[in-house]
N, C-alpha and C positions, 0 to 999 in steps of 0.2 A: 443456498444460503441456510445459514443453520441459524434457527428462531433462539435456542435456548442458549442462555450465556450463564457458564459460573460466577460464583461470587465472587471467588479470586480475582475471573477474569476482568469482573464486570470492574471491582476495586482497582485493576490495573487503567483499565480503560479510563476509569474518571481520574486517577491520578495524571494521565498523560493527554489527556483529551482536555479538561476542563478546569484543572488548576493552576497555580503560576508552574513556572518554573521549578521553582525553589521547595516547590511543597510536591514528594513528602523530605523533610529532613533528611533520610538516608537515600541512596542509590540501590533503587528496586528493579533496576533495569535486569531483564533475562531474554533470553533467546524466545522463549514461549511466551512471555508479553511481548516480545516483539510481533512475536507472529501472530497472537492476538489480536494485536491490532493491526496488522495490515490485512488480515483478513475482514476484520470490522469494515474498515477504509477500503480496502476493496469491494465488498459486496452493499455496503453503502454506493459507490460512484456508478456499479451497476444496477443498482435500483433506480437509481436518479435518471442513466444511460437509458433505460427503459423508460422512465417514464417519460423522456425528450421526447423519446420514439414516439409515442403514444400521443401523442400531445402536438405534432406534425412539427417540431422546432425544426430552425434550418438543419441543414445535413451537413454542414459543416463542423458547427456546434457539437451534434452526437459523434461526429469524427471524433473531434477533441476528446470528449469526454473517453471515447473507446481507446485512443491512446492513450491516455490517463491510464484507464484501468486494465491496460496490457502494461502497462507500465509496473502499477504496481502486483502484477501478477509474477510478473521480473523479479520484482524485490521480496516479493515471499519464498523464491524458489533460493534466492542468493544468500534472506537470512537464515535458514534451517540451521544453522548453527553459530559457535561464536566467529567461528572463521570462514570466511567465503571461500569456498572449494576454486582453483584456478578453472580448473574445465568448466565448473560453473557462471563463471565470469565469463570465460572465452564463447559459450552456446551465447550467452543475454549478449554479448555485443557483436554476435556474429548475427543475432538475431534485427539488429537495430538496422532501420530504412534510412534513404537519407531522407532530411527535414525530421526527421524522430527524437525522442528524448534517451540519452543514456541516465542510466541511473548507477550508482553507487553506493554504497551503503543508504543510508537518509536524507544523503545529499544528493538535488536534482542538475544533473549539465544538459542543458539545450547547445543544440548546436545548428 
């Protein structure tokens, strides 16, 4: 986990973490705030992942959570750019178990 965060970055992160919708006025969206923040949200869900561990929560629970953040480890490999690579796509859902979560772009399907 990388401690330091730019200030670009950090401006992206609060724009999409912690404001409405609507704000900022223009469409700041980019491939590298994408991946910004899923690496944020990733290494945030394993920290938390860790600290279940630590903390003896059910194992069920830390399951969840590690599917979670295999999940979105999926989703940082898919968004590296503005287009999702097909081989890329075909590895993440060859990679899926059953009872697993597909992922797609930002949007999550359970199945």
């Amino acid at each position: 986990m990388d401690s330091e965060i730019k200030a670009d970055d950090l401006t992206y992160l609060i724009n999409h973490i912690f404001l409405p919708q609507k704000l900022p006025q223009e469409d700041d969206s980019s491939t590298a705030g994408t991946q910004v923040l899923l690496r944020h949200v990733a290494d945030s869900a394993h920290a938390f992942k860790d600290t279940l561990r630590q903390q003896n929560v059910d194992i069920g629970v830390v399951d969840r959570w590690d599917t979670l953040f295999k999940m979105l480890q999926s989703m940082e490999v898919l968004h590296q750019s503005v287009h999702i690579p097909l081989e890329d796509l075909r590895k993440s859902i060859d990679n899926m178990q059953m009872h697993g979560t597909l992922t797609f772009g930002l949007v999550l399907f359970s199945y």
